[in-house]
C-alpha positions in Angstrom: 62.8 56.7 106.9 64.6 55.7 110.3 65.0 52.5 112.3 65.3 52.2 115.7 66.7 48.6 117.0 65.5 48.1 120.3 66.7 45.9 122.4 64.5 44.7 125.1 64.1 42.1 128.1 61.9 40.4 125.7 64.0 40.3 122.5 64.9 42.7 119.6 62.5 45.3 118.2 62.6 47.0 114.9 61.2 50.1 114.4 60.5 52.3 111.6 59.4 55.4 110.7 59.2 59.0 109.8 60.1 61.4 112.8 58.7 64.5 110.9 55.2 63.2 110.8 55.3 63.0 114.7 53.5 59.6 114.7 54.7 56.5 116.5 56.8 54.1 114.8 55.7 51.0 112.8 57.0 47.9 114.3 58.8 45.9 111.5 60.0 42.8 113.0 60.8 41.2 116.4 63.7 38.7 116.7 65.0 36.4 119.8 61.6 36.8 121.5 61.4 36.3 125.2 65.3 36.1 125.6 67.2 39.6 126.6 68.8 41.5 124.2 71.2 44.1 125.4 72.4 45.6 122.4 72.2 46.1 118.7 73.3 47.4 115.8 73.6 48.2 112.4 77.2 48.2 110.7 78.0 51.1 108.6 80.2 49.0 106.5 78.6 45.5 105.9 74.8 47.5 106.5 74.3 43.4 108.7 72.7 43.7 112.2 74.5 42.2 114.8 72.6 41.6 118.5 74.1 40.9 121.9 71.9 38.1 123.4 72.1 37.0 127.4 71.0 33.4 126.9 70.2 32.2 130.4 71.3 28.5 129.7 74.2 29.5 127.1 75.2 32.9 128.4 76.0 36.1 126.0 76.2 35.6 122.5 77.0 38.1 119.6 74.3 37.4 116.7 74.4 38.6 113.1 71.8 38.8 110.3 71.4 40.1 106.7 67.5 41.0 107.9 66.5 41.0 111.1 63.2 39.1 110.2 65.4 36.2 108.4 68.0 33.8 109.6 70.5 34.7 112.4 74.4 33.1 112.7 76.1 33.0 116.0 79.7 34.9 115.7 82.4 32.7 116.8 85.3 33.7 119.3 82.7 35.6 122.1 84.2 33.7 125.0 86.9 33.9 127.8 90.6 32.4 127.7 90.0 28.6 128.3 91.0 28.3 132.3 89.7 31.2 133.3 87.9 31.8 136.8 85.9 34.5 135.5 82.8 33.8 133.3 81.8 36.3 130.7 78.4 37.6 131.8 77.1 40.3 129.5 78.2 42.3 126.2 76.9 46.0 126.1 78.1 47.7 123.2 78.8 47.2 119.6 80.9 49.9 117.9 82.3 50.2 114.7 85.9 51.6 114.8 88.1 53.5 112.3 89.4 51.2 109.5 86.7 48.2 108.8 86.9 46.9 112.6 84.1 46.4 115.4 84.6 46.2 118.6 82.4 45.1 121.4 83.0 46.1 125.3 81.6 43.5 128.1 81.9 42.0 131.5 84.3 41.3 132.9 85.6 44.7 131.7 86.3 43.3 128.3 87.4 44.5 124.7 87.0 42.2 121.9 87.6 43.2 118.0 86.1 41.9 115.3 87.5 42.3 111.7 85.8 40.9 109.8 82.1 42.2 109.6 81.3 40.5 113.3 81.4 37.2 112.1 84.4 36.3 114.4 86.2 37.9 117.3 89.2 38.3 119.4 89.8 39.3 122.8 92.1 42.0 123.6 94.7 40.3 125.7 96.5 43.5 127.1 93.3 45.3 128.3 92.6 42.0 129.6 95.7 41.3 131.5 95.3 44.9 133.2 91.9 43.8 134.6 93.3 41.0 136.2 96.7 42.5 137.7 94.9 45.4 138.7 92.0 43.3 140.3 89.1 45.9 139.2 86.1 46.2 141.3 82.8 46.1 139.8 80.0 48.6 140.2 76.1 48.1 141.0 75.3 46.6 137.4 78.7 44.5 137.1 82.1 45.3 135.7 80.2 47.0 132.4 82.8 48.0 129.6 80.1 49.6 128.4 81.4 52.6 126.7 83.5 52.4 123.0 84.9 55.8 121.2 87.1 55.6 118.5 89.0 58.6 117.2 88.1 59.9 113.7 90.9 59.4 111.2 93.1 57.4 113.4 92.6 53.5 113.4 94.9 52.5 115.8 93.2 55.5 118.7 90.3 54.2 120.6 89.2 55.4 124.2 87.0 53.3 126.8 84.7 53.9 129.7 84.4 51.1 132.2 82.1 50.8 135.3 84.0 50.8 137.8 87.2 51.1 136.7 87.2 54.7 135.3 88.7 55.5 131.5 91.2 53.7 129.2 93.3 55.0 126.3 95.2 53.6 123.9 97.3 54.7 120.4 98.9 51.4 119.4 95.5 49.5 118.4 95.2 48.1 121.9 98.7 46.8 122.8 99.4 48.9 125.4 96.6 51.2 127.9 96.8 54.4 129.8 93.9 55.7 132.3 92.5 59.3 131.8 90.5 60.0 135.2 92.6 63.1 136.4 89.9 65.5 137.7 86.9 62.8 138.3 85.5 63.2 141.9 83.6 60.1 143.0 81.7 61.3 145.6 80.3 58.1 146.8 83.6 56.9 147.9 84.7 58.1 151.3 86.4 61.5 151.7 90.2 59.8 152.0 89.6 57.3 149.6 88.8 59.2 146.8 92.3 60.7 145.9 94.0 58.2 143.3 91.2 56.0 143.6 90.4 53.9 139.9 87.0 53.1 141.6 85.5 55.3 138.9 82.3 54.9 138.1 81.5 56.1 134.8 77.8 55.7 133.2 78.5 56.6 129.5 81.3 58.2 127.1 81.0 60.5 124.4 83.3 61.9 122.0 82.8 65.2 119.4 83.7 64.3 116.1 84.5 67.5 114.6 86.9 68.0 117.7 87.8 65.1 119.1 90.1 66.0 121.7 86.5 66.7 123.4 84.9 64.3 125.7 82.2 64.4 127.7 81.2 61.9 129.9 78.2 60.9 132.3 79.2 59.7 136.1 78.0 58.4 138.8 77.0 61.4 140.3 78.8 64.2 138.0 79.0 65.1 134.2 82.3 65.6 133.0 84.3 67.5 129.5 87.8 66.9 128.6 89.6 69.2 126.3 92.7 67.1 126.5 91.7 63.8 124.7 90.3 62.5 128.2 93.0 62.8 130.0 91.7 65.2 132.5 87.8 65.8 133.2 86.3 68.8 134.4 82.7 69.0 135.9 79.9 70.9 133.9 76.8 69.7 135.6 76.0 73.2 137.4 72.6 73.8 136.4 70.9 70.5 136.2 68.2 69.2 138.4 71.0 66.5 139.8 74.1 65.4 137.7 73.0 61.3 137.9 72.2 59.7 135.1 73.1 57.0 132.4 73.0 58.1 129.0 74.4 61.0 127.4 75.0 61.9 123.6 76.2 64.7 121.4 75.9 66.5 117.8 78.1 65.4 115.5 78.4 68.9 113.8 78.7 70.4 117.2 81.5 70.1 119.2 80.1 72.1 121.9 77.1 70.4 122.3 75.6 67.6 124.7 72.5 66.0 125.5 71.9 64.1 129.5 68.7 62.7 130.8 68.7 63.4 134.5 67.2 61.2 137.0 67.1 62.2 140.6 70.5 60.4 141.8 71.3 56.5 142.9 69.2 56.6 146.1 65.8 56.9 143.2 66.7 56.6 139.4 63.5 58.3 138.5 62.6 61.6 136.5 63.2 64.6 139.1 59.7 65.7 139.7 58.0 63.2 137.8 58.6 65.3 134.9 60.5 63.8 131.6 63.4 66.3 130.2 66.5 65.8 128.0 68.9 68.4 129.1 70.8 70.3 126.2 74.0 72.5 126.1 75.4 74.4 122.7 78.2 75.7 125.1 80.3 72.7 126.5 78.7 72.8 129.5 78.3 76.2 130.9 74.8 76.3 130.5 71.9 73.5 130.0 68.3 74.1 128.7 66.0 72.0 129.5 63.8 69.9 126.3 60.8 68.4 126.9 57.9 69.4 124.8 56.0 66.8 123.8 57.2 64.5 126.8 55.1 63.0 129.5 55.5 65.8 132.4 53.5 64.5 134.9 53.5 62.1 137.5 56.1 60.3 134.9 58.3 58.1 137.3 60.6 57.0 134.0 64.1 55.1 133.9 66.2 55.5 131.0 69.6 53.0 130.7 73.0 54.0 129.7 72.5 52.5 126.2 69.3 53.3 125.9 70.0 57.1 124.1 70.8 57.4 120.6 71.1 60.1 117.5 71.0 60.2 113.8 72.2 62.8 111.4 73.5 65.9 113.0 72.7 69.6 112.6 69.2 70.8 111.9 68.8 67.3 110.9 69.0 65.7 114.1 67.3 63.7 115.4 67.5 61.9 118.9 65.7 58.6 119.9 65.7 57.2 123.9 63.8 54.6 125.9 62.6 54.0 129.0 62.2 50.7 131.6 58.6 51.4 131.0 58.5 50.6 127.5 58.4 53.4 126.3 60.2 55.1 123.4 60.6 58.8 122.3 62.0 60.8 119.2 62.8 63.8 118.4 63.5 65.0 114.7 64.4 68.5 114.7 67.0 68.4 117.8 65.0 68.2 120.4 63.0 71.0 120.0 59.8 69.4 120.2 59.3 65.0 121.0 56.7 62.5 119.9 56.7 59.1 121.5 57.6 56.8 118.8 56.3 53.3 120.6 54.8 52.3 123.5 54.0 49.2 126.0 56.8 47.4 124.6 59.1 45.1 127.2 61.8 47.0 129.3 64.6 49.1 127.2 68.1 48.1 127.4 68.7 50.0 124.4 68.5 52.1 121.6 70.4 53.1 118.2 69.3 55.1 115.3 69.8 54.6 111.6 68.9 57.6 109.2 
């Protein structure tokens, strides 16, 4: 059995189901109706849900629950240094790190840990500090940390994506950062401002956890690998129908592997040609095969979020999971061979994760 948590404009979704039978999902539960949920997740360790929720009177919130269909608690500590002129105005990711921790990315470009199950968290100071002597610029959707990938094995390693402030690195648990954007071209900056330029606007982040000096990431207008720990990209989207997109995802027993879902490029985030296709590669780039039996290919005008593409298992046994703006969601469970859509007419998708 696998569950899907969707997050929605109109609250959290749980799904559940088998994706061998090829049959949409059963819906289990719905929590925080008619308020936004941006994220959520299931922790590995504590097995608790814990939700992002955009209040539009209280602003975002980190929830946490044994059961999604019983009683929720508000984690403590989601805010901004007292004084500050900034207001936090979204968190977009949950993550669970090496070692017991969480973290949870946001905006204003901010990091905050939890370690203790996401009951309470703490903003990282330094990352924060950076932000505000380094005056980063936002993109379209805000300044979105949006992107958290922690190193296998190594606790105190952790790399971030922020839009639009390129990549971040750290190997002391957060007390000092280092950018990684050597080799990203953003294109929609003018020709002699784009040397040097931090203005990076990176969608999502990736890392392949049986190598994880591999990266891959998804830009704004350009897919990317790293074979140096993300400290220098090199482009691989050569052979897609247009290298814009949001989401991107891997195979954990696969180093060389990646899955993008291609929409036509910022002037018309649609499916190219109306048609719906998850783009695959099993050799780091060089090639891409397009996957889309099963999916709507026809006059199927589709939108598909940075956070709204997830996996579960790895190998023959994987299975991938993504929504759309159009409420619709779509699995996969043999790698994306073949797709079923797993729900349908639910309220926009924000996002998606998978639990085998």
């Amino acid at each position: 059995m696998t569950e899907l948590l969707v997050g929605s404009k109109k609250g959290l979704i749980v799904l559940e189901g088998d994706p061998g039978a090829g049959e949409p999902f059963a819906v289990r539960c719905r929590a925080f109706p008619g308020e936004p949920v941006d994220f959520a997740m299931r922790d590995p360790a504590s097995r608790r849900i814990l939700a992002t929720v955009t209040s539009p009177f209280y602003g975002p919130k980190i929830w946490f629950a044994d059961d999604p269909a019983g009683e929720w608690t508000q984690a403590e500590g989601v805010a901004l240094p007292e004084g500050s002129e900034e207001a936090l105005e979204r968190i977009w990711v949950i993550v669970a790190g090496d070692g017991g921790s969480l973290y949870a990315g946001g905006d204003p470009g901010v990091l905050f840990e939890s370690r203790d199950g996401g009951q309470s968290w703490e903003l990282n100071r330094a990352l924060r500090q950076r932000r505000v002597d380094e005056d980063w610029q936002p993109g379209g959707g805000g300044l979105c940390l949006h992107s958290i990938v922690p190193w296998p094995g190594e606790p105190d390693r952790l790399s971030l994506a922020v839009s639009a402030a390129g990549v971040w690195h750290t190997d002391d648990h957060g007390e000092t950062w280092s950018q990684g954007n050597r080799g990203i071209l953003a294109r929609y900056l003018p020709e002699e401002a784009r040397e040097g330029s931090s203005q990076l606007c990176v969608h999502r982040m990736e890392r392949a956890a049986r190598r994880p000096e591999r990266m891959f990431i998804q830009f704004h207008g350009g897919v990317y690998r790293s074979d140096d720990a993300g400290r220098s990209w090199s482009a691989i989207g050569e052979g897609l129908p247009s290298d814009f997109g949001f989401p991107l995802t891997t195979d954990p027993s696969d180093p060389d592997s990646a899955y993008v879902i291609p929409l036509r490029g910022d002037f018309d985030r649609v499916m190219p040609d109306g048609q719906v296709r998850v783009y695959e590669t099993r050799d780091g780039g060089a090639s891409w095969t397009p996957r889309g039996e099963g999916l709507p290919d026809h006059q199927a005008y589709l939108t598909v979020l940075r956070r709204a593409f997830d996996r579960a298992g790895e190998g023959e046994g994987l299975q991938l999971y993504f929504g759309a703006t159009s409420g619709d969601v779509f699995g996969s469970g043999d790698a994306g061979e073949s797709w079923f859509t797993a729900a349908s007419r639910l309220p926009p998708v924000f996002s998606v994760t998978a639990t085998a």
